[in-house]
MINU-37278 format. One record per residue (C-alpha): residue in three letters; z, y, x. Coordinates in steps of 0.5 Angstrom, whole numbers, plus 500, padded with zeros to 3 digits. Example, Ala and Ser with C-alpha at 12.3 -4.5 7.8 and 13.67 -1.06 7.14 Angstrom:
<gulos>
<gulo><resn>ala</resn><z>516</z><y>491</y><x>525</x></gulo>
<gulo><resn>ser</resn><z>514</z><y>498</y><x>527</x></gulo>
</gulos>
This chain:
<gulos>
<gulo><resn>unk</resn><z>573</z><y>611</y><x>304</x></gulo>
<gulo><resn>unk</resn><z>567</z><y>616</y><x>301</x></gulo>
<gulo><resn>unk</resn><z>563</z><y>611</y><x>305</x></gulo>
<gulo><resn>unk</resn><z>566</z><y>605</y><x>300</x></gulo>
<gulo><resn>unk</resn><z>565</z><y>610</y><x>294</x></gulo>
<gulo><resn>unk</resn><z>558</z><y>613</y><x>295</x></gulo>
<gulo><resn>unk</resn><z>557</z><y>605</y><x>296</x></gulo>
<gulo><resn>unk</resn><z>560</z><y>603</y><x>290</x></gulo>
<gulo><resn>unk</resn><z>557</z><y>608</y><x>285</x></gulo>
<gulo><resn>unk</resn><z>549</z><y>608</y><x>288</x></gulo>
<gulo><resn>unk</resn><z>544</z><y>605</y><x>284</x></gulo>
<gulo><resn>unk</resn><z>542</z><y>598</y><x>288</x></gulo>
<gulo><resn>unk</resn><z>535</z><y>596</y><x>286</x></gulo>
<gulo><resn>unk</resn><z>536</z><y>589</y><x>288</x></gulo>
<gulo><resn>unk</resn><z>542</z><y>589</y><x>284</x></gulo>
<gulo><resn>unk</resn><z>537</z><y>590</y><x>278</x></gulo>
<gulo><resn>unk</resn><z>531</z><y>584</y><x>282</x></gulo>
<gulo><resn>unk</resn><z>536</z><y>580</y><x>286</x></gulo>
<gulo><resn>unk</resn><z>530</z><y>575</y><x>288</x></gulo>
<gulo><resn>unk</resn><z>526</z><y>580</y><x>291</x></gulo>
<gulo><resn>unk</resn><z>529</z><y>580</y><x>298</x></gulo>
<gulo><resn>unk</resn><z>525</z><y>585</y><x>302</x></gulo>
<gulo><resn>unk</resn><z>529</z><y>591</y><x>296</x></gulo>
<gulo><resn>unk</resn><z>535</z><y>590</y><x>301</x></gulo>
<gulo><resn>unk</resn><z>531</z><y>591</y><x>307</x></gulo>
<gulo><resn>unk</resn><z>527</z><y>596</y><x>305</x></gulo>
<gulo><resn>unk</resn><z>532</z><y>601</y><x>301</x></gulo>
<gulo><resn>unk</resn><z>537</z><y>600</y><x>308</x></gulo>
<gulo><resn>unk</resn><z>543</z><y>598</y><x>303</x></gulo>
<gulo><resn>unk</resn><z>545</z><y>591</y><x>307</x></gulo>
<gulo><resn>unk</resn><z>545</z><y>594</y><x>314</x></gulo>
<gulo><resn>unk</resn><z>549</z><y>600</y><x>310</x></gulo>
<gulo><resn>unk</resn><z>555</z><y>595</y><x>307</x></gulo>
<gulo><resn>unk</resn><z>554</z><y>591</y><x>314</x></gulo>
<gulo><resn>unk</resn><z>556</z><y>598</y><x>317</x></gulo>
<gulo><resn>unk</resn><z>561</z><y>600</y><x>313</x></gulo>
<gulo><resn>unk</resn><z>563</z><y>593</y><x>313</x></gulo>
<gulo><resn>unk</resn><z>564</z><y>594</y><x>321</x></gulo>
<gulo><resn>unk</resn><z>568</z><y>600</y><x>321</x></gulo>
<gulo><resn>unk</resn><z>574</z><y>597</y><x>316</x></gulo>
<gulo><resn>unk</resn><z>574</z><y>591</y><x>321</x></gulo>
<gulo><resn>unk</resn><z>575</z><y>596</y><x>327</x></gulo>
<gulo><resn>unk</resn><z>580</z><y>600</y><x>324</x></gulo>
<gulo><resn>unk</resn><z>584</z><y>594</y><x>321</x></gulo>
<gulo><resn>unk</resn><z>584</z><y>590</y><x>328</x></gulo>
<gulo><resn>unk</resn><z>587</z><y>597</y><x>331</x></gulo>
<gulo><resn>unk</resn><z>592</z><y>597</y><x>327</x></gulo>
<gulo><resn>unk</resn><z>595</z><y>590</y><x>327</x></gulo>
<gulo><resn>unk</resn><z>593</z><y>592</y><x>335</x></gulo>
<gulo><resn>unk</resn><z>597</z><y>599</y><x>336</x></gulo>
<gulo><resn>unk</resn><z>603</z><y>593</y><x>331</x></gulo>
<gulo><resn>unk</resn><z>602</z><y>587</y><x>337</x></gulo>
<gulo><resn>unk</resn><z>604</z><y>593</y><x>343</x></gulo>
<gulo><resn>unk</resn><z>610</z><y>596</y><x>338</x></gulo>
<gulo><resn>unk</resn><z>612</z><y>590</y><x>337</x></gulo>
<gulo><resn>unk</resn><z>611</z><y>586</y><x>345</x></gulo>
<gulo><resn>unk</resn><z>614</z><y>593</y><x>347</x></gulo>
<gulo><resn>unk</resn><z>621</z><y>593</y><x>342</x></gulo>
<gulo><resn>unk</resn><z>620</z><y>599</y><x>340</x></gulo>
<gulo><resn>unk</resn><z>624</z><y>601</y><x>334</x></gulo>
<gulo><resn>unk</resn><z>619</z><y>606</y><x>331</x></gulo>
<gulo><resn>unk</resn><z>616</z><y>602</y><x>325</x></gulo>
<gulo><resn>unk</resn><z>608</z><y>604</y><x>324</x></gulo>
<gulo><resn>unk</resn><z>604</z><y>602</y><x>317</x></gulo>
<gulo><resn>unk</resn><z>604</z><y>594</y><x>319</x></gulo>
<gulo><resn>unk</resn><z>612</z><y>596</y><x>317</x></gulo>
<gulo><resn>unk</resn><z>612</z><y>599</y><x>312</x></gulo>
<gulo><resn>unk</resn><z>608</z><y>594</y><x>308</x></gulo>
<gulo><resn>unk</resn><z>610</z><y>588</y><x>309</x></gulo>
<gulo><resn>unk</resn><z>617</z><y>592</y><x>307</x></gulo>
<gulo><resn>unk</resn><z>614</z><y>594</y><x>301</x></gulo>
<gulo><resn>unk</resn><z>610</z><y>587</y><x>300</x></gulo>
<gulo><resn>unk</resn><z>618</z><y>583</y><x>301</x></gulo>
<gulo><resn>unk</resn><z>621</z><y>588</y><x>296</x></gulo>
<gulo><resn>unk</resn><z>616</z><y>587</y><x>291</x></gulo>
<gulo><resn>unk</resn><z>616</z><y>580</y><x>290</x></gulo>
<gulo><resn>unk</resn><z>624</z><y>579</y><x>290</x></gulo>
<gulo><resn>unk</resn><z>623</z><y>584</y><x>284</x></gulo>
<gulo><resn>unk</resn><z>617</z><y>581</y><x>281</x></gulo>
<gulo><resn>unk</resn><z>622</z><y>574</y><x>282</x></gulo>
<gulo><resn>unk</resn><z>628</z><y>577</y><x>279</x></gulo>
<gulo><resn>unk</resn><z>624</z><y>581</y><x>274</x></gulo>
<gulo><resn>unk</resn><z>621</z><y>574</y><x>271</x></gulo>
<gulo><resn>unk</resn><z>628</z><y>570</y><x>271</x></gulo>
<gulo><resn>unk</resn><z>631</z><y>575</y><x>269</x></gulo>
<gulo><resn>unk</resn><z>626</z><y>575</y><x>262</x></gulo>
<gulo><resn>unk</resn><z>626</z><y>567</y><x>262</x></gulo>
<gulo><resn>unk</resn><z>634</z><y>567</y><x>262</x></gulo>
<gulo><resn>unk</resn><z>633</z><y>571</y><x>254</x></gulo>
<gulo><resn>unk</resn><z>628</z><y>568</y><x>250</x></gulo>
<gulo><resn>unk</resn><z>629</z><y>575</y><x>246</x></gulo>
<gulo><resn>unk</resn><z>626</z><y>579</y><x>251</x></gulo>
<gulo><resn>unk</resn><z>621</z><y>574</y><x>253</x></gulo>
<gulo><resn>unk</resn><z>619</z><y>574</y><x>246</x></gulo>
<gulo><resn>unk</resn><z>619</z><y>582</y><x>246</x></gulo>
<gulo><resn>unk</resn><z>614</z><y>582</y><x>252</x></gulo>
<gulo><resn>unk</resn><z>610</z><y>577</y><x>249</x></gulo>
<gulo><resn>unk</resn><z>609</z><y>581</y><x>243</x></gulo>
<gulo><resn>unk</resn><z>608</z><y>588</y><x>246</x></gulo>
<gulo><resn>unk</resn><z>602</z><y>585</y><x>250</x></gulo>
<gulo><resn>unk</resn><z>599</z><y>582</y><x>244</x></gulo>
<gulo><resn>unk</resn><z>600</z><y>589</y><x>241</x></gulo>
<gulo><resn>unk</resn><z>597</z><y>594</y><x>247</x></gulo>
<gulo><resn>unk</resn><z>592</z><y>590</y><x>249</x></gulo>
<gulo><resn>unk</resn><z>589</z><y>588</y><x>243</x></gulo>
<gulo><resn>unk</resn><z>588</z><y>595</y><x>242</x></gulo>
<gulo><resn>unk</resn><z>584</z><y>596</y><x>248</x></gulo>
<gulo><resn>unk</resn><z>591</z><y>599</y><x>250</x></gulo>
<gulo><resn>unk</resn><z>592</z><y>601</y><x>258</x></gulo>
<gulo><resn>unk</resn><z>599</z><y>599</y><x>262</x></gulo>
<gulo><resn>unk</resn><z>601</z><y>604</y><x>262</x></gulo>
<gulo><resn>unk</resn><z>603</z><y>604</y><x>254</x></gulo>
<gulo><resn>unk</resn><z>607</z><y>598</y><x>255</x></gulo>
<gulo><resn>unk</resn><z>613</z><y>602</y><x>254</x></gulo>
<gulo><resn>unk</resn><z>618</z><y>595</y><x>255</x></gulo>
<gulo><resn>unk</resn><z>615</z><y>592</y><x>261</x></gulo>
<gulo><resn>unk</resn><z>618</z><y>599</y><x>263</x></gulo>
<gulo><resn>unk</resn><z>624</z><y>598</y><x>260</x></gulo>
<gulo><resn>unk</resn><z>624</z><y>591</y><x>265</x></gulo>
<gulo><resn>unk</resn><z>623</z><y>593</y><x>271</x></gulo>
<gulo><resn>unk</resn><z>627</z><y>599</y><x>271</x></gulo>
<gulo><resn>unk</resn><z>633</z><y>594</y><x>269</x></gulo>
<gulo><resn>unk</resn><z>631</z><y>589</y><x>275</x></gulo>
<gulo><resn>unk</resn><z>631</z><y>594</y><x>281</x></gulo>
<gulo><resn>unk</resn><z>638</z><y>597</y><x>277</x></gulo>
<gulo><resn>unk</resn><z>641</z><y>591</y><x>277</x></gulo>
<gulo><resn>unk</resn><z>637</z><y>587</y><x>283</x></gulo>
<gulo><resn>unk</resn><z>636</z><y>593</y><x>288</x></gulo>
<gulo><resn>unk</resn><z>636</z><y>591</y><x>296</x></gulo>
<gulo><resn>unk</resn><z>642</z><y>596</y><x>297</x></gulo>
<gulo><resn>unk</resn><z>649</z><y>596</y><x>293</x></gulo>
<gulo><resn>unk</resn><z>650</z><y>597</y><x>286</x></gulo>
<gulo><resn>unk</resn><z>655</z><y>603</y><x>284</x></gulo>
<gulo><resn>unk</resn><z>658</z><y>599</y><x>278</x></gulo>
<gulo><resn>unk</resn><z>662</z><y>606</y><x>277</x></gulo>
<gulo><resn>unk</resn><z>655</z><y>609</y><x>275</x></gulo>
<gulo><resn>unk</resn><z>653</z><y>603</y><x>268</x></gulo>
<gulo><resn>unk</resn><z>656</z><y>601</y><x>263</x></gulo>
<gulo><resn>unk</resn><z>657</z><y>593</y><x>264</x></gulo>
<gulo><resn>unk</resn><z>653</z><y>594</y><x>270</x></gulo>
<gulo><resn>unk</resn><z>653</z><y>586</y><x>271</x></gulo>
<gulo><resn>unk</resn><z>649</z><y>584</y><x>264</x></gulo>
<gulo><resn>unk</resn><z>642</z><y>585</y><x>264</x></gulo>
<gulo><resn>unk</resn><z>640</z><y>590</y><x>259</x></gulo>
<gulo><resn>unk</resn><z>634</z><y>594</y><x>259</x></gulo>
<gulo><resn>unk</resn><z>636</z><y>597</y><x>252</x></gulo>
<gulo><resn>unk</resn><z>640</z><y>602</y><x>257</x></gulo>
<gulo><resn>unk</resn><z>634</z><y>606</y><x>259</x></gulo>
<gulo><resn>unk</resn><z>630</z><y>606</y><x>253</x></gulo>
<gulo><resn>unk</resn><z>634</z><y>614</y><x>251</x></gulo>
<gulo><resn>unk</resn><z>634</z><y>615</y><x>258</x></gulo>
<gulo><resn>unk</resn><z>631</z><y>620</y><x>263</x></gulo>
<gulo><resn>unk</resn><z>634</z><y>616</y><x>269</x></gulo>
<gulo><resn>unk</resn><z>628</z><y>614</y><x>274</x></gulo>
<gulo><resn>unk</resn><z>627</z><y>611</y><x>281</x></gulo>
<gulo><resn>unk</resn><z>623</z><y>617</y><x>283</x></gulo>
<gulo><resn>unk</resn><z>629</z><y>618</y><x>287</x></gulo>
<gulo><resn>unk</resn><z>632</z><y>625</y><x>282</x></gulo>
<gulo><resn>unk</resn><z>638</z><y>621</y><x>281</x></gulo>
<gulo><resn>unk</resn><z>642</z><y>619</y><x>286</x></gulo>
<gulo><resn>unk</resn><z>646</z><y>613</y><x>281</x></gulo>
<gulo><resn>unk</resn><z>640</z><y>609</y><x>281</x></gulo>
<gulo><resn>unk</resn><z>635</z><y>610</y><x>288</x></gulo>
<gulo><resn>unk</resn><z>633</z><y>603</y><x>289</x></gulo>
<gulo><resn>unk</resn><z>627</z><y>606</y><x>293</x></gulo>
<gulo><resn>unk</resn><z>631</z><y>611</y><x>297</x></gulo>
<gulo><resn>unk</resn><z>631</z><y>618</y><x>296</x></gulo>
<gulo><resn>unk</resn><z>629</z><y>625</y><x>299</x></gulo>
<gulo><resn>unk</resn><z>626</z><y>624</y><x>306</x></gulo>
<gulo><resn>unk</resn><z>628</z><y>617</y><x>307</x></gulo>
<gulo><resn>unk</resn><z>624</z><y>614</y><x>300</x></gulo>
<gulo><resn>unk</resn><z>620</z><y>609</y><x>301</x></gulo>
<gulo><resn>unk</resn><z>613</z><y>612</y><x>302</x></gulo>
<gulo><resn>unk</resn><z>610</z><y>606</y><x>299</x></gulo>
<gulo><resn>unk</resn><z>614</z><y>606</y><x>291</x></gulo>
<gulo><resn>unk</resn><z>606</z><y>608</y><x>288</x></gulo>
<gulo><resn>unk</resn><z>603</z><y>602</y><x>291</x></gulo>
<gulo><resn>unk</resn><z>610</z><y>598</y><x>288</x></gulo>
<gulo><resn>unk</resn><z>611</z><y>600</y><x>282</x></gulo>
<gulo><resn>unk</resn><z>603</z><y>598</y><x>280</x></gulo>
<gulo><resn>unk</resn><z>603</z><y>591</y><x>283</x></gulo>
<gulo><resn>unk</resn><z>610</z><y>590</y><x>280</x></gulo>
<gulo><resn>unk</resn><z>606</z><y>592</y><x>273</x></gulo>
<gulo><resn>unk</resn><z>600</z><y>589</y><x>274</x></gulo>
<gulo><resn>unk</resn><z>603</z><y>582</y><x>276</x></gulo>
<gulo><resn>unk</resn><z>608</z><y>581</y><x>271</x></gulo>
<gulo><resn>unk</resn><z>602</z><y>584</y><x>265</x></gulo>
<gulo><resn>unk</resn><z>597</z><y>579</y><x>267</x></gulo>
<gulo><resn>unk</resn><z>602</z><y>572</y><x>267</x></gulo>
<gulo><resn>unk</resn><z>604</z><y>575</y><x>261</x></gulo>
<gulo><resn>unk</resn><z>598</z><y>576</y><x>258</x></gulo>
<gulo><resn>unk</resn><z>594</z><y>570</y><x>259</x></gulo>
<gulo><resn>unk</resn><z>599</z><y>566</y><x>258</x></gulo>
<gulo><resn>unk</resn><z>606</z><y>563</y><x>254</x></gulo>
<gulo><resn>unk</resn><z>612</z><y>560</y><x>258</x></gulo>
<gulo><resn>unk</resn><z>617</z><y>555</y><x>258</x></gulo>
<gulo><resn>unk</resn><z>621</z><y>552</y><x>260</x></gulo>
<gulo><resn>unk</resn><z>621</z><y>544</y><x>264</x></gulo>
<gulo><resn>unk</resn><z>624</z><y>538</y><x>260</x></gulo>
<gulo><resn>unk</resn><z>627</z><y>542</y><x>255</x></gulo>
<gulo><resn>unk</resn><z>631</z><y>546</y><x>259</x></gulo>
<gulo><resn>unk</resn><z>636</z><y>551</y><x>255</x></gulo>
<gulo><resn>unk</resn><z>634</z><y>558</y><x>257</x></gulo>
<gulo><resn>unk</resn><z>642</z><y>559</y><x>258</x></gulo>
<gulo><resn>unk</resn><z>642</z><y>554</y><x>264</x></gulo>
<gulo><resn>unk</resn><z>638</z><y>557</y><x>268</x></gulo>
<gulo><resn>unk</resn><z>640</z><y>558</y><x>274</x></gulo>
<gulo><resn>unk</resn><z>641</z><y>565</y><x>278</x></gulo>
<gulo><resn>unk</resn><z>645</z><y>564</y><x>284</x></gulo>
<gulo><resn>unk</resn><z>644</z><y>569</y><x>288</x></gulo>
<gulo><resn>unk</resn><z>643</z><y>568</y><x>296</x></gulo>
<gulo><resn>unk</resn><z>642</z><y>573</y><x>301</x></gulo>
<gulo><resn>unk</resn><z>636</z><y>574</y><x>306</x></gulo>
<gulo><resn>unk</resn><z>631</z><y>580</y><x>308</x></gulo>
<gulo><resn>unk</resn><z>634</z><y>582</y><x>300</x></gulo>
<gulo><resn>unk</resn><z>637</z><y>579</y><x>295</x></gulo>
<gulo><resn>unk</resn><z>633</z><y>573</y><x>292</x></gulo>
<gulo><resn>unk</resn><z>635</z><y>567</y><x>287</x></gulo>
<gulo><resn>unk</resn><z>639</z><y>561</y><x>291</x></gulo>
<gulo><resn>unk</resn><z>633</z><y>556</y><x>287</x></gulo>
<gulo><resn>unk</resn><z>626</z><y>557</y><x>286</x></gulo>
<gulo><resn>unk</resn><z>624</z><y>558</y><x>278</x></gulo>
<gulo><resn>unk</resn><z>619</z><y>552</y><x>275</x></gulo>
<gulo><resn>unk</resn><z>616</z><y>555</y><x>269</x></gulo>
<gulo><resn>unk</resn><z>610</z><y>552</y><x>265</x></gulo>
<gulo><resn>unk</resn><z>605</z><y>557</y><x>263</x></gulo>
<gulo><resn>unk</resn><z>601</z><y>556</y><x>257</x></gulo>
<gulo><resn>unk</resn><z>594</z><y>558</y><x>256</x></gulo>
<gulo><resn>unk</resn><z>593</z><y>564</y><x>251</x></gulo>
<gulo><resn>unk</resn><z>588</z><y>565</y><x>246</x></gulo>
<gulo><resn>unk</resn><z>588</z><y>571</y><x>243</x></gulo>
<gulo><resn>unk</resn><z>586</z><y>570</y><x>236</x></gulo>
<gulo><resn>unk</resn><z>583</z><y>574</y><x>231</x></gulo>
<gulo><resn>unk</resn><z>590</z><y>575</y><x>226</x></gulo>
<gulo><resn>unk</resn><z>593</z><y>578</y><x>233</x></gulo>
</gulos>
């Protein structure tokens, strides 16, 4: 990783004079990307290697391959919620779509798009991998982002009505690298593009039958149109 870094962050005469060749022999910077390059490959092929023999030896210890792929499963079950779930209520969509007009016309960051918070936190409550404690929520079977809006309840694990990542020691060690690309994924569909609906379908006929497999995901993929958006001046 420091390797990776200097890397990144070094000055590269051939970046400036990319037609002169020799540069890149000279200065070593080929031979030093071509190494580090090795060593990621190394590391890469050890860990699917050390996966393969817990897997061929039924060992029920999981190891990092494991955990990632859980990671990756819970992540797009959520994203697919998250994105049916706006597409159900035109409302909510429209609210999204206008946040990101207003932060990143702004030159804002992710992190300022309070209501994309409000969404994913509504999606993991009332779409989690594990049961959901009605007793906990009011109209807990309704879809209400609104709820958490003068909330401090949060999935960090602190509040154990609302653990969809788990708590304590047993929480899901991967819930930084989740939460960002649940954010990024839904930002960079919303802000380039607009959605509809296919052949005038009402938002209210959408269907969202659950069915149950690794977790819990929508009986029928969604078909959505998306439409270029062009930002303009008046935005």
């Amino acid at each position: 990783i420091s390797e990776n870094s200097n890397i990144a962050e070094g000055a590269n005469v051939s970046d400036l004079f990319a037609s002169i060749k020799f540069h890149q022999l000279i200065g070593g910077f080929k031979s030093r990307v071509q190494k580090m390059h090795q060593q990621a490959d190394t590391i890469m092929s050890n860990i699917i290697g050390e996966h393969r023999k817990c897997r061929a030896a039924k060992s029920e210890e999981e190891d990092l391959v494991d955990v990632l792929l859980k990671v990756q499963d819970q992540v797009g079950t959520t994203f697919d919620w998250a994105f049916s779930e706006i597409m159900k209520n035109p409302i909510m969509l429209k609210n999204a779509e206008a946040e990101r007009r207003e932060v990143f016309n702004s030159k804002g960051k992710v992190d300022e798009m309070q209501y994309l918070k409000l969404i994913l936190k509504e999606t993991l409550k009332l779409h989690p991998l594990a049961p959901l404690d009605s007793k906990y929520w009011t109209e807990p079977e309704r879809f209400i982002p609104d709820r958490f809006l003068e909330c401090s309840i949060d999935y960090k694990g602190n509040n154990f009505e609302y653990i969809p990542f788990g708590a304590g020691r047993r929480i899901c060690p991967g819930i930084s690298f989740a939460d960002a690309i649940m954010k990024l994924s839904l930002v960079v569909l919303l802000y380039h593009f607009d959605w509809t609906l296919p052949n005038e379908m009402k938002h209210e006929d959408l269907d969202m039958t659950e069915t149950f497999s690794v977790g819990i995901r929508t009986k029928d993929d969604m078909y959505i149109i998306p439409t270029l958006y062009h930002p303009s001046p008046v935005d």
